[in-house]
C-alpha positions in Angstrom: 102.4 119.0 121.7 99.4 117.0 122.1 99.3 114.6 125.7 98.6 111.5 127.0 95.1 112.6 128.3 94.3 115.1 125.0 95.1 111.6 122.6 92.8 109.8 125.4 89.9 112.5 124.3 91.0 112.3 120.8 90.6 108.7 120.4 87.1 108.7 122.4 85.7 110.9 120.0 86.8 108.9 116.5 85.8 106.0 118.1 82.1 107.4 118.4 82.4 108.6 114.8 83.8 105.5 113.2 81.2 103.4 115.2 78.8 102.7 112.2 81.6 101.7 109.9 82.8 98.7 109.0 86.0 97.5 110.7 89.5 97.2 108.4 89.8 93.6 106.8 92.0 92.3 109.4 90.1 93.0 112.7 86.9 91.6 110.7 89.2 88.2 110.5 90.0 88.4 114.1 86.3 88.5 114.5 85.3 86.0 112.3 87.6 83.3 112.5 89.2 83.4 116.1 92.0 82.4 114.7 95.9 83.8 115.0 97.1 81.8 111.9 94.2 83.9 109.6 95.2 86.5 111.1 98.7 86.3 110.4 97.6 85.0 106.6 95.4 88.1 106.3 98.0 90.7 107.6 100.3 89.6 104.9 97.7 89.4 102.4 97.3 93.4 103.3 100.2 94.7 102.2 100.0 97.4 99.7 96.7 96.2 99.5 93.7 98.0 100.2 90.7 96.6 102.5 87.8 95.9 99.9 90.6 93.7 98.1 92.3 91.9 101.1 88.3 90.8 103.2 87.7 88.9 99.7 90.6 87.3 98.8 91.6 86.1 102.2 87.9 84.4 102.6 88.3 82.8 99.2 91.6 81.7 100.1 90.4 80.1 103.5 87.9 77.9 101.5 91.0 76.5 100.5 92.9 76.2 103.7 92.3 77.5 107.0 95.3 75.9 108.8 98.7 75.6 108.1 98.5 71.6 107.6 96.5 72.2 104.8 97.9 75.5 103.4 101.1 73.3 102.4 99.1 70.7 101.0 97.6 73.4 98.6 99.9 74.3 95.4 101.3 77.8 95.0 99.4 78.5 91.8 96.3 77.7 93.4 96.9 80.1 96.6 97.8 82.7 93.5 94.6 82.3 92.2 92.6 82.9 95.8 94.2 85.7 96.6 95.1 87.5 93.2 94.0 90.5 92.8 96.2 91.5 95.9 99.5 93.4 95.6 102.5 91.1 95.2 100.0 88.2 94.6 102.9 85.8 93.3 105.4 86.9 95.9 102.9 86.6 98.8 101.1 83.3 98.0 105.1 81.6 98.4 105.3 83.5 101.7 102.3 82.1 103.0 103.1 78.0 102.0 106.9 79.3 103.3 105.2 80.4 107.0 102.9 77.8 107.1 106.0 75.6 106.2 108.0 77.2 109.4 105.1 77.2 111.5 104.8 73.3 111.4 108.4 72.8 111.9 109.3 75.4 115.0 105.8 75.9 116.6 103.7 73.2 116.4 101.2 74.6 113.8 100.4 77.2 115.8 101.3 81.5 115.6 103.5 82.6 117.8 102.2 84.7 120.5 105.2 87.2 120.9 106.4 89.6 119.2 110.2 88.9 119.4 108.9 85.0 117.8 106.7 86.3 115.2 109.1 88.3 113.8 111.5 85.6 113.3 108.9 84.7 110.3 110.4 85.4 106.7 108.6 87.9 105.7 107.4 89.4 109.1 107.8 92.8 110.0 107.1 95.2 113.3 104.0 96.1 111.8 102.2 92.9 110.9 103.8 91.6 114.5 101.8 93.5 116.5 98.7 93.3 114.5 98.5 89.7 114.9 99.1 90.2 118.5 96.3 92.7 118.5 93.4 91.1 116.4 94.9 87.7 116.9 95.5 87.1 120.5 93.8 90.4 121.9 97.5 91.4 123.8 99.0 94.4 123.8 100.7 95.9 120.9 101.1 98.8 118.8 100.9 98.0 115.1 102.1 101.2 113.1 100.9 101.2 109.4 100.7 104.7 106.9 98.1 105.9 108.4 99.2 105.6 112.3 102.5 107.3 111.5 101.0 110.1 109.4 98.0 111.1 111.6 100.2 110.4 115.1 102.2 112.8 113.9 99.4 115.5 112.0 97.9 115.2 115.4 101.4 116.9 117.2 101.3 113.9 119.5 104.6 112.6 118.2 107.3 114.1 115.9 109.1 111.2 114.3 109.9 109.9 110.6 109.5 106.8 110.4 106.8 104.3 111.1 109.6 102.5 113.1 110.1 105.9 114.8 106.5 105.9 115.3 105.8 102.8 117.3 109.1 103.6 119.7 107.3 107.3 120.4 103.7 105.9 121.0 105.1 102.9 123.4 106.5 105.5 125.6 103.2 108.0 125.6 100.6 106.3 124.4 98.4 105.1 127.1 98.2 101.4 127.4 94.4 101.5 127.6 94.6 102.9 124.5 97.4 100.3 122.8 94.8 97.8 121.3 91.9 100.0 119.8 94.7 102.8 118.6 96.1 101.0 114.5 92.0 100.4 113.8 90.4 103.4 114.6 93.4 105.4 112.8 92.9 103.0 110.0 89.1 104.3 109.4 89.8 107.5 110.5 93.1 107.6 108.4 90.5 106.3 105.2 87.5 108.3 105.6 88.6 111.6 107.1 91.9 112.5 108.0 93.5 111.4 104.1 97.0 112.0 103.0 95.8 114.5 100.5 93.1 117.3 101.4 92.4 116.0 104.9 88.4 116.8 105.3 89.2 119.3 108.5 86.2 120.8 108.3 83.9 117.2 108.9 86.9 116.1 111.4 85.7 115.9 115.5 88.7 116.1 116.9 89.7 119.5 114.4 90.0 121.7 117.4 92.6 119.1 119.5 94.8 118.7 116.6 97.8 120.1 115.6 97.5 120.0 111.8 101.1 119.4 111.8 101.9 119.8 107.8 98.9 120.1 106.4 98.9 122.9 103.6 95.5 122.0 101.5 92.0 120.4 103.4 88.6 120.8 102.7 
């Protein structure tokens, strides 16, 4: 079983390979716009929704709105429009006036900076919760999305089976340090290297640390 202080080396050495690429959509928000509420908008826009989709429609939809005041003054069919092609486009352009909606009514316009309040959000789960605690208010927080809970688990650092399983095993042995930096550089690594299907072992950094727990087929 992989430890505290093998993940720490783990981690050190993705991060020095995934340096030169681009971060995933929703840290690039955090960047970009210092702003919790994008953040929260571009978490939901991610769903089921991969990166090179979610940067552009949550930019377009921003040049619409970039606050919750004026995301209800915009009409649905025009949010659907911003953000279409994303998954659930129809579904989560509602959602978003919805939030906003709740945001101006319980908390002043602003997001909520803890997790136990953010999830009181329709629509909300543990995993978009601690991302916009992450890349929204730089706290602590471990957001656990496909690719945290398959490769936390390839890796032999935890043995659980579901994401939710995932984020209770990594808050008791993942190092703090660690807690902020861990969803994003999975995220890459998760998307360039260590795939679902045919991992690329072979290219991979950390291939003599990892467990290879369940991997049949890799090039």
């Amino acid at each position: 079983m992989m430890t505290g202080r093998s993940i720490s080396r783990v981690v050190a050495l993705i991060r020095e390979a995934v340096k030169d690429l681009p971060d995933p959509s929703v840290t690039l928000v955090g960047k970009k716009w210092k702003s919790p509420y994008l953040v929260l908008i571009s978490c939901l826009l991610s769903l089921r929704t991969k990166d090179s989709t979610t940067l552009p429609a949550s930019e377009r939809l921003f040049q619409l709105a970039d606050s919750p005041e004026a995301m209800v003054e915009v009409k649905v069919r025009d949010i659907e429009r911003a953000i279409f092609p994303v998954g659930f486009y129809h579904t989560k352009a509602q959602r978003i006036k919805d939030i906003s909606k709740d945001l101006l009514e319980r908390f002043q316009g602003r997001a909520p900076d803890t997790l136990d309040a953010l999830l009181t959000l329709n629509g909300v789960g543990r995993k978009t919760a601690n991302l916009v605690l992450v890349e929204g208010f730089g706290k602590d927080g471990i957001c656990v999305d496909t690719h945290v809970h398959r490769i936390s688990n390839r890796f032999g650092f935890v043995a659980t089976r579901s994401p939710e399983e995932t984020e209770q095993a990594l808050r008791r042995s993942l190092p703090k340090v660690l807690w902020k930096d861990y969803n994003a550089l999975l995220v890459l690594w998760g998307q360039n290297v260590c795939r679902p299907v045919s991992p690329k072992c072979d290219a991979c950094v950390v291939r003599a640390l990892c467990g290879r727990v369940g991997v049949k087929i890799h090039r």
